[in-house]
KEMI-664700 format. One line per 4 residues: for each residue x, y, z of C-alpha. Coordinates in pm, 1 decimal, always signed. Each point is the difference from the previous one (the first is absolute). Layout:
KEMI-664700
X Y Z ~ ...
***
This chain:
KEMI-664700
+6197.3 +18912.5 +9580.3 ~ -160.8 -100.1 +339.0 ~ +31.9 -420.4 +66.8 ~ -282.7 -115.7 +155.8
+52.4 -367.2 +167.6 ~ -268.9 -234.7 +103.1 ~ -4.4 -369.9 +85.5 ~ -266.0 -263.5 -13.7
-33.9 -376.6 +39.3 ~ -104.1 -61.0 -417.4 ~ +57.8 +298.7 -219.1 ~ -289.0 -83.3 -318.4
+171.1 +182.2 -342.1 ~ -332.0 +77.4 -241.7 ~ -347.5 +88.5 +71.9 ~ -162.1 -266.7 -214.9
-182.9 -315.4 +72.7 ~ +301.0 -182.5 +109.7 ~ +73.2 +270.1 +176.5 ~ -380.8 +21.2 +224.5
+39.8 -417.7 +62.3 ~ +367.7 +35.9 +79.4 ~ -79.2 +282.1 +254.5 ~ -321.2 -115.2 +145.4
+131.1 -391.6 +61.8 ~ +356.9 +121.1 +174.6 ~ -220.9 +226.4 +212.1 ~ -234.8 -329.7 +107.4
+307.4 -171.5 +80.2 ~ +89.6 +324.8 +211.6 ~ +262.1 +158.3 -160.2 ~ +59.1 +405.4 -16.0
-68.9 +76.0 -380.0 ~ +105.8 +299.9 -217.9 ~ -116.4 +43.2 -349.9 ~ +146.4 +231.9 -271.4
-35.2 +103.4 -349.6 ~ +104.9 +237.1 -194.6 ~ -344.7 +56.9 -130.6 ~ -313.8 +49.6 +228.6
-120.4 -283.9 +158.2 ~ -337.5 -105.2 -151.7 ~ +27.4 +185.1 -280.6 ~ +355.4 -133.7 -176.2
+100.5 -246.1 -142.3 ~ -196.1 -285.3 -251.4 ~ -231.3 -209.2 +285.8 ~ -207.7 +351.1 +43.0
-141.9 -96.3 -330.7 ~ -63.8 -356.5 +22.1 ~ -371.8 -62.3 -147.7 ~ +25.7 -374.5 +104.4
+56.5 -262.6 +259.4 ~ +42.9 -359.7 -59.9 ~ -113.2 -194.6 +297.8 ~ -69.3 -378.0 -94.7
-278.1 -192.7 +231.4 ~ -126.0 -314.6 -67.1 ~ -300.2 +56.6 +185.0 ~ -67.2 +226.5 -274.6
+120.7 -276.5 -290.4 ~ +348.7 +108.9 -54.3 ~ +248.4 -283.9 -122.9 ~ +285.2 +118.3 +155.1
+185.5 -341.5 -193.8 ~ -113.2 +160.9 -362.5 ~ +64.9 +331.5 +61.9 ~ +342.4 -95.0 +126.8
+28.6 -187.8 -323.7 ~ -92.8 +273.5 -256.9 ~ +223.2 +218.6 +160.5 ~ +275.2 -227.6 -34.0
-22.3 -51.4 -352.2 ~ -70.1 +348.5 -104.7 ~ +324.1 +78.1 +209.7 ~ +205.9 -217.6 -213.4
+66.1 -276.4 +290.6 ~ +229.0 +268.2 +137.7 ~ -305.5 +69.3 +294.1 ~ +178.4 -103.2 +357.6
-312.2 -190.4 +116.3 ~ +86.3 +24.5 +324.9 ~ -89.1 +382.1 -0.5 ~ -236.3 -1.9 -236.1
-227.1 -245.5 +189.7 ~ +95.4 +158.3 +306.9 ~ -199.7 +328.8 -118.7 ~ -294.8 -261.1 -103.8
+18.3 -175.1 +357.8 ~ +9.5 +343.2 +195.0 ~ -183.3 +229.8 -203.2 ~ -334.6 -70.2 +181.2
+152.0 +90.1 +356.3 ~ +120.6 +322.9 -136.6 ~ -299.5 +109.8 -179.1 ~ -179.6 -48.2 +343.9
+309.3 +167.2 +187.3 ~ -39.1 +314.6 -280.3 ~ -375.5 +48.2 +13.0 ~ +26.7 -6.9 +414.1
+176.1 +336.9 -133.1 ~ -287.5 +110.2 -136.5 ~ +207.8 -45.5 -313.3 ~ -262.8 +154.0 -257.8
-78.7 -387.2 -150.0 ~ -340.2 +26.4 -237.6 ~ -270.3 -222.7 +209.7 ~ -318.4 -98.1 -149.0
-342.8 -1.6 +158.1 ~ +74.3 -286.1 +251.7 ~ +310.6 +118.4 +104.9 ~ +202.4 -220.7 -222.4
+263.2 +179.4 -182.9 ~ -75.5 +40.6 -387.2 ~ +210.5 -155.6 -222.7 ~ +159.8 +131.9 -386.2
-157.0 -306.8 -206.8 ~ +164.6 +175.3 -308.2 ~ +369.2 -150.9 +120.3 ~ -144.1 -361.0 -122.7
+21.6 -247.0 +260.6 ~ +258.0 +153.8 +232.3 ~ -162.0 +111.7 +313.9 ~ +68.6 +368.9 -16.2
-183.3 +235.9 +292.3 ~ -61.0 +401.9 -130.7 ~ +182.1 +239.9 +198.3 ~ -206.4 +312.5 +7.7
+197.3 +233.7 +185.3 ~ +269.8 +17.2 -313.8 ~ +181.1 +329.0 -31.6 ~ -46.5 -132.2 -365.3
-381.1 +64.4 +14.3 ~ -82.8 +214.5 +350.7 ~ +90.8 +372.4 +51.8 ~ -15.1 +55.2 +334.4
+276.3 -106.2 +227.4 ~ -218.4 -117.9 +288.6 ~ -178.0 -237.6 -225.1 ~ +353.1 -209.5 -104.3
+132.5 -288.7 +99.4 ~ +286.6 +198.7 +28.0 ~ -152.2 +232.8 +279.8 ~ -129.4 -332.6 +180.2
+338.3 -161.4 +5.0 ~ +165.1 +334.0 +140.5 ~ -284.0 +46.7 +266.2 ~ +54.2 -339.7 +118.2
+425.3 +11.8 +2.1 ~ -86.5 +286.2 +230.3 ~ -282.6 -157.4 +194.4 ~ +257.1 -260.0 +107.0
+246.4 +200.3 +84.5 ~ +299.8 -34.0 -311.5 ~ +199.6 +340.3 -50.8 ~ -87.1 +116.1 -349.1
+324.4 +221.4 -182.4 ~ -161.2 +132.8 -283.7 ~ +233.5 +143.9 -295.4 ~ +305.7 -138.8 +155.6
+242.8 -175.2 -215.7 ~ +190.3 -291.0 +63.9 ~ +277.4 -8.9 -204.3 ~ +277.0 -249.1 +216.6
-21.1 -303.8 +213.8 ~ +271.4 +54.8 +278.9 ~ +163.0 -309.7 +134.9 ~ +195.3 -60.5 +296.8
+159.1 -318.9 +78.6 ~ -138.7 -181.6 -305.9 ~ -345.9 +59.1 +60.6 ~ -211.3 +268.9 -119.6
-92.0 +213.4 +255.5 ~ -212.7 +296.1 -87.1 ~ -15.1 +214.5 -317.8 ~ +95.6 +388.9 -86.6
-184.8 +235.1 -228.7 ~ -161.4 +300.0 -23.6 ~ -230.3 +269.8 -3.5 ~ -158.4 +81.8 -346.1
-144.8 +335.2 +153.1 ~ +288.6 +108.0 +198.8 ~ +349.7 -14.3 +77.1 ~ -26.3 -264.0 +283.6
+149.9 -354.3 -33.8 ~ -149.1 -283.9 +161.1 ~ +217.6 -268.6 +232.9 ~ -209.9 -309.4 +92.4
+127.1 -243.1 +175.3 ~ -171.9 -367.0 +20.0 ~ -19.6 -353.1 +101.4 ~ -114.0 -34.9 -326.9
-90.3 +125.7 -376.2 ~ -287.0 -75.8 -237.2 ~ +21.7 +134.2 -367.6 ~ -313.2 +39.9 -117.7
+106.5 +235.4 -216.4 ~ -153.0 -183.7 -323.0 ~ +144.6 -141.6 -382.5 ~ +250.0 +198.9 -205.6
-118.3 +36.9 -320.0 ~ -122.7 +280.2 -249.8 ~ -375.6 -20.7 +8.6 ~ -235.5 +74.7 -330.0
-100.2 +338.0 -66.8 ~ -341.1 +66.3 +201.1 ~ +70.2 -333.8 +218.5 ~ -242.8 +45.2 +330.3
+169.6 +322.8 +32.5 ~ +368.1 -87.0 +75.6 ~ +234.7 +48.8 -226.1 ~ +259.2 -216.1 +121.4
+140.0 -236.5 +251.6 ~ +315.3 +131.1 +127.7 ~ +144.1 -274.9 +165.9 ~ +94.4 +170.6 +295.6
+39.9 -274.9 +217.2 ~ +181.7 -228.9 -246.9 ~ +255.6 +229.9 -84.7 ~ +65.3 +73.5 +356.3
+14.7 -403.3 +85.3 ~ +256.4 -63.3 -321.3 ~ +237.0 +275.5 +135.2 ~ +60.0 -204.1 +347.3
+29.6 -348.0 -205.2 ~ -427.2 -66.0 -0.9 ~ -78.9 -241.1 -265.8 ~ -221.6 +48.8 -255.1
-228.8 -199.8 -219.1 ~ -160.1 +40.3 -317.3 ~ +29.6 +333.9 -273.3 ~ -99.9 -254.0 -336.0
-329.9 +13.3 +39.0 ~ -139.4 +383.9 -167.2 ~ -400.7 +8.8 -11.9 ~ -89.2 +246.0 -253.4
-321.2 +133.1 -7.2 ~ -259.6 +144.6 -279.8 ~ -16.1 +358.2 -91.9 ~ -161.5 +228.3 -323.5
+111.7 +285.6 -182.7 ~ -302.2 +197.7 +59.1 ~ -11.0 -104.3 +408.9 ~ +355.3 -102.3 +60.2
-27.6 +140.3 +378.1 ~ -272.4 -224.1 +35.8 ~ +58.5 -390.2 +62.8 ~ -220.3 -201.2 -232.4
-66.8 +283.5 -240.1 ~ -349.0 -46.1 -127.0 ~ -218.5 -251.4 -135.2 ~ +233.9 -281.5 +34.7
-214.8 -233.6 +240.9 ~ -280.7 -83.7 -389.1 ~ +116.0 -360.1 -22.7 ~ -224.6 +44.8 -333.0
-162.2 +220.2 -245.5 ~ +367.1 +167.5 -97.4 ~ +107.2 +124.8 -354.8 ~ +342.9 +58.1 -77.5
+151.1 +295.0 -173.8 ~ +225.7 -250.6 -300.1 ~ +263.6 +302.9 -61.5 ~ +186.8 -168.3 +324.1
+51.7 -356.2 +91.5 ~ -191.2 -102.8 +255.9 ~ +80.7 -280.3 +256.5 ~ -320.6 -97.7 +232.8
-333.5 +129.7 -242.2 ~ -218.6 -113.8 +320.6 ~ +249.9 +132.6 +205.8 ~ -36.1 -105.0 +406.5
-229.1 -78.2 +235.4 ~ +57.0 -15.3 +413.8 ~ +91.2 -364.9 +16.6 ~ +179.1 -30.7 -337.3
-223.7 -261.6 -126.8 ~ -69.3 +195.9 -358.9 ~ +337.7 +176.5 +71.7 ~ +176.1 -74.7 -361.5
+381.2 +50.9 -78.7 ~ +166.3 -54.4 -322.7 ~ -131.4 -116.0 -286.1 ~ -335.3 -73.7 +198.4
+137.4 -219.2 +256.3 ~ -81.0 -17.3 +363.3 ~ +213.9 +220.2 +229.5 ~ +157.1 -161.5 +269.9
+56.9 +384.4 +183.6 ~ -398.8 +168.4 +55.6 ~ +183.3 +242.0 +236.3 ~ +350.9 +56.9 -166.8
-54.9 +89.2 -340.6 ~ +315.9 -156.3 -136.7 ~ -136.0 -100.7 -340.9 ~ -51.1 +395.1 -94.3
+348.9 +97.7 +158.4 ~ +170.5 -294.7 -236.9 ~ -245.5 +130.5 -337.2 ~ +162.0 +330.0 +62.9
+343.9 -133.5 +69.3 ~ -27.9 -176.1 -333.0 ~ -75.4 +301.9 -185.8 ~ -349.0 -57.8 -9.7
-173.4 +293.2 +180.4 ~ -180.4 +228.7 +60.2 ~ -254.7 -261.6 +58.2 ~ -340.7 +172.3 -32.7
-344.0 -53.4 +10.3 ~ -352.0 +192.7 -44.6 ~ -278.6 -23.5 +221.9 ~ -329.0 +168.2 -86.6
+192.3 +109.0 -289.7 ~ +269.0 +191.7 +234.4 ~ +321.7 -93.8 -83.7 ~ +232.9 -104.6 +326.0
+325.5 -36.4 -2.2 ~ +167.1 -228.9 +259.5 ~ +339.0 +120.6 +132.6 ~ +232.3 -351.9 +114.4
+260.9 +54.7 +177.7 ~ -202.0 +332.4 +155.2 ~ +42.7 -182.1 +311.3 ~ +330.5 -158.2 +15.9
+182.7 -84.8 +290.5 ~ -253.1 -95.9 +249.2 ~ +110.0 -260.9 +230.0 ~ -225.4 -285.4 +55.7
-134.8 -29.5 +345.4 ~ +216.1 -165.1 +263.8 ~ +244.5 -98.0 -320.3 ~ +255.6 +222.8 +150.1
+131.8 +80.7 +313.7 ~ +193.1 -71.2 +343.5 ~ +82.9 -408.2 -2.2 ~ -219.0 -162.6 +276.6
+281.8 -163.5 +166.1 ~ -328.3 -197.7 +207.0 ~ -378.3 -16.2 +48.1 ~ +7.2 +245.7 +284.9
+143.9 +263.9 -296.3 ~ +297.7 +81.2 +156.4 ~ +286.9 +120.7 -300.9 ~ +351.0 -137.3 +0.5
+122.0 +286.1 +237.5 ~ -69.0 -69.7 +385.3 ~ -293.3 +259.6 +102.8 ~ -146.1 +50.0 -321.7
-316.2 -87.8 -86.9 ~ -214.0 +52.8 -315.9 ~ -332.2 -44.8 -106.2 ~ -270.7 +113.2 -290.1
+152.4 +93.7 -347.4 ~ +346.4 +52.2 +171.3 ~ +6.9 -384.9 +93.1 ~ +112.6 -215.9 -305.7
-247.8 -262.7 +75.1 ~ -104.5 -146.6 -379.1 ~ -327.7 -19.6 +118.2 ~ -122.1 +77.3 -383.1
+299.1 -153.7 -207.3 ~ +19.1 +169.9 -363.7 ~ -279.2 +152.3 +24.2 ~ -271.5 +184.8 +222.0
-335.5 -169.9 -45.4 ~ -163.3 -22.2 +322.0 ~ -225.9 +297.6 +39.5 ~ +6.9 +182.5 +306.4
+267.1 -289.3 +115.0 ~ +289.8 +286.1 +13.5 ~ -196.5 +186.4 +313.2 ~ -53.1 -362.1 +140.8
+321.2 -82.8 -2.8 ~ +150.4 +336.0 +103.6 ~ -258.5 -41.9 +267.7 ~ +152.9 -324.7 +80.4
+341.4 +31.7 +11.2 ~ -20.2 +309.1 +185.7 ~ -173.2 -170.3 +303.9 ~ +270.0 -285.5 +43.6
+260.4 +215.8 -44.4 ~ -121.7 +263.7 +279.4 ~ -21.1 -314.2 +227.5 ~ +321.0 -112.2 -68.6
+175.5 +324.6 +28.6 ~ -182.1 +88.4 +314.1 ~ +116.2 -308.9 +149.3 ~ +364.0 +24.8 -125.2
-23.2 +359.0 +109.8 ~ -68.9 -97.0 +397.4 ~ +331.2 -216.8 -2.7 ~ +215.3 +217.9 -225.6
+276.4 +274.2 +109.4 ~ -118.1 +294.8 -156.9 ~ +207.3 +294.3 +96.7 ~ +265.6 +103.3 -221.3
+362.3 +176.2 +15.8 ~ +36.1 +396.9 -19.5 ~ +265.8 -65.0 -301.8 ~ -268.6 -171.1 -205.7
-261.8 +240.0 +77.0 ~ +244.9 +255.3 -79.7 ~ +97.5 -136.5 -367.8 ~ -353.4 -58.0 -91.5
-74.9 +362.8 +62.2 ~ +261.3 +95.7 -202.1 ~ -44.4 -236.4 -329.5 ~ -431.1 +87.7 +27.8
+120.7 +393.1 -7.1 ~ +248.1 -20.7 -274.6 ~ -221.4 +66.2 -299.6 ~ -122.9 +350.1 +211.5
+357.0 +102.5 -28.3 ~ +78.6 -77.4 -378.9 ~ +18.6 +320.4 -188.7 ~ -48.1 -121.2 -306.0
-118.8 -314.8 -247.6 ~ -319.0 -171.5 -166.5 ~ -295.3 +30.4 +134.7 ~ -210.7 -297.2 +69.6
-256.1 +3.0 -227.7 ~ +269.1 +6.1 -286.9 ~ +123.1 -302.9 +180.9 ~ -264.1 -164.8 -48.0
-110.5 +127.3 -345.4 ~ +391.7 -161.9 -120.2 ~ -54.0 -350.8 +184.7 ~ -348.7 -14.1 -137.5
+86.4 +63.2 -323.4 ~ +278.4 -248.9 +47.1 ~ -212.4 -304.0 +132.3 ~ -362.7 +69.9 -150.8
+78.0 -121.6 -375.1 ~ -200.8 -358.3 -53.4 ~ +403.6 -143.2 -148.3 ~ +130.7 +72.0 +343.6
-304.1 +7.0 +259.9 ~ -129.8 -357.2 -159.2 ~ +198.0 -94.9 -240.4 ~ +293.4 -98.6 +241.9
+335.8 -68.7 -198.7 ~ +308.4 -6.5 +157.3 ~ +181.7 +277.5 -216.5 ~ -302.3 +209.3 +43.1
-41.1 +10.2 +384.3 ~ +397.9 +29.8 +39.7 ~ -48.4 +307.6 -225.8 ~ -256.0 +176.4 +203.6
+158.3 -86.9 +333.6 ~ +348.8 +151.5 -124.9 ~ -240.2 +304.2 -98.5 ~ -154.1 -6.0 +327.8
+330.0 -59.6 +208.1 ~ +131.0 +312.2 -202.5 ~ -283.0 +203.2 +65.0
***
């Protein structure tokens, strides 16, 4: 083991779009910046595969009042409004700020960037340099983010994990973690911390790629008293039998022309459109949840499924509760203790899918509003924390570098025990079924927690 030590003004935890605002505003306000994931930067994590943007203009004839509205009510009057029409108000200035990058947005003849007219009336710009939909590096978003953290100077720490916040004085000073290649642990100390280290929550099979959100950051904020928000709000997703890698399946977008296979119930006939306007739940009633598929995870709850349905005379079989577990966009998270997302623990900052902001409510409807937002939050917190940083007392003592060391090497020392993945496997199995995961009784959830606390 070989302990490397480094120190910075703002130390940025994740490699995402919070992560590139967070890091590019704290170095305009002239702070030292270093950035680290345990992935690669550019190429981890879920913003790599953003296909949309949501900017709202007026000049373009975006009513930033309706949409603010919509999203509201689809969010079950949980939305904060605050944040979510902070992402309307600002999303212009960072569209501009992101395409001075070079950023990969689709433009049209005139120069004017091309907008995805089949999101309804949400103003939704195409992001063509998705790792969803491009195979070479160069020609990602993800490539032009990392060219430009370089370009300005921020320290990139590729596959190095963070895995504790180390305070000092009762303010968090730096963070400890290391190496996934080699036996070196990492000491950073800083004026200040960002996690950008995105949501915690199982994603759907074939979901852009990722296969979860580990909630790094979160974990590491509740062990140091953080507090957290949200963990109600599950967004499953739609899957098939025959594709269930694949999010969407097949043939699911025909609002029309769809015959049903009568040996199974079925619960939508027309099934869904992008907008959930012909989107039809049980017993042929409008769905209130286009995006969260909640009436087929209660048909099968009720006994009900499989729920399938043939198109072109295929049969398809949709799979609820294929996706269970993913967290709703900015419905969990570190508490914003304030606007300038700072957490409840002096010198920690948050921002993206890490920062608990409600922006969405119940429910994520805003199209290419999670990016926006991450996009958002990310640059007010790098300003803040760059600030903070220049009047903050960063240096910490030899005994609490020394203990750090020792708790982040621990598990290299165990002999023996479960591995990880079984871990996970046993707490999935645990949390995933619709009774517990949605159905949220008391008796139930203090079941699986004893489980879990056993475990």
């Amino acid at each position: 083991m070989e302990v490397k030590r480094l120190k910075t003004d703002v130390l940025v935890i994740g490699g995402g779009m919070a992560g590139w605002l967070a890091a590019d505003s704290a170095v305009k306000a002239g702070a030292d910046v270093i950035m680290c994931d345990k992935g690669y930067i550019g190429k981890c994590g879920q913003s790599v595969y953003a296909r949309d943007f949501f900017v709202c203009n007026p000049e373009w004839g975006d009513d930033a009042e309706k949409i603010s509205e919509k999203v509201n009510i689809a969010g079950e009057y949980l939305t904060n409004r605050y944040w979510s029409e902070l992402v309307l108000n600002e999303s212009l200035e960072i569209y501009k700020e992101l395409d001075s990058w070079d950023f990969g947005f689709v433009k049209n003849e005139d120069g004017t960037p091309t907008r995805n007219d089949k999101i309804g009336d949400f103003p939704v710009l195409i992001l063509g340099g998705s790792g969803m939909n491009v195979n070479k590096f160069k020609d990602t978003h993800g490539y032009k983010a990392r060219k430009h953290m370089l370009d300005i100077g921020v320290k990139l720490l590729d596959r190095v994990m963070m895995v504790k916040y180390l305070m000092d004085g009762g303010r968090v000073k730096g963070a400890c973690g290391i190496s996934v290649d080699s036996d070196d642990v990492y000491v950073i100390e800083a004026g200040s911390v960002i996690a950008c280290t995105g949501g915690c929550g199982l994603r759907p099979v074939g979901y852009s790629c990722v296969a979860s959100s580990t909630g790094d950051g979160e974990r590491m904020a509740y062990e140091i008293g953080g507090e957290l928000v949200g963990k109600e709000f599950p967004q499953p997703m739609r899957s098939t039998v025959e594709n269930p890698c694949v999010l969407g399946g097949r043939a699911l977008e025909k609002d029309n022309g769809m015959t049903v296979n009568s040996a199974f119930p079925v619960v939508n006939p027309k099934l869904w459109k992008m907008g959930g306007e012909n989107f039809k739940g049980h017993e042929g009633k409008n769905s209130v949840y286009p995006f969260a598929y909640l009436d087929l995870e209660q048909e099968t709850h009720l006994g009900n499924g499989p729920v399938t349905a043939a198109v072109d005379g295929n049969e398809m079989r949709i799979v609820s509760g294929g996706a269970l577990g993913m967290s709703v966009r900015k419905a969990d998270g570190i508490w914003p203790a304030d606007h300038e997302c700072r957490s409840n623990i002096p010198g920690l900052f948050a921002a993206g899918d890490a920062l608990g902001t409600m922006q969405n409510g119940a429910l994520y409807l805003l199209c290419g509003g999670s990016v926006a937002g991450c996009a958002v939050t990310g640059k007010i917190a790098g300003e803040a924390a760059a600030k903070e940083a220049k009047e903050a007392e960063s240096r910490l003592s030899e005994e609490t570098i020394d203990q750090a060391v020792k708790e982040v090497w621990a598990p290299r020392e165990r002999k023996s025990g479960y591995s990880p993945s079984w871990i996970m496997q046993i707490l999935h199995n645990t949390m995933a079924p619709y009774f517990i995961s949605y159905v949220k009784k008391g008796d139930r959830l203090q079941g699986a927690l004893s489980y879990v606390e056993f475990v």
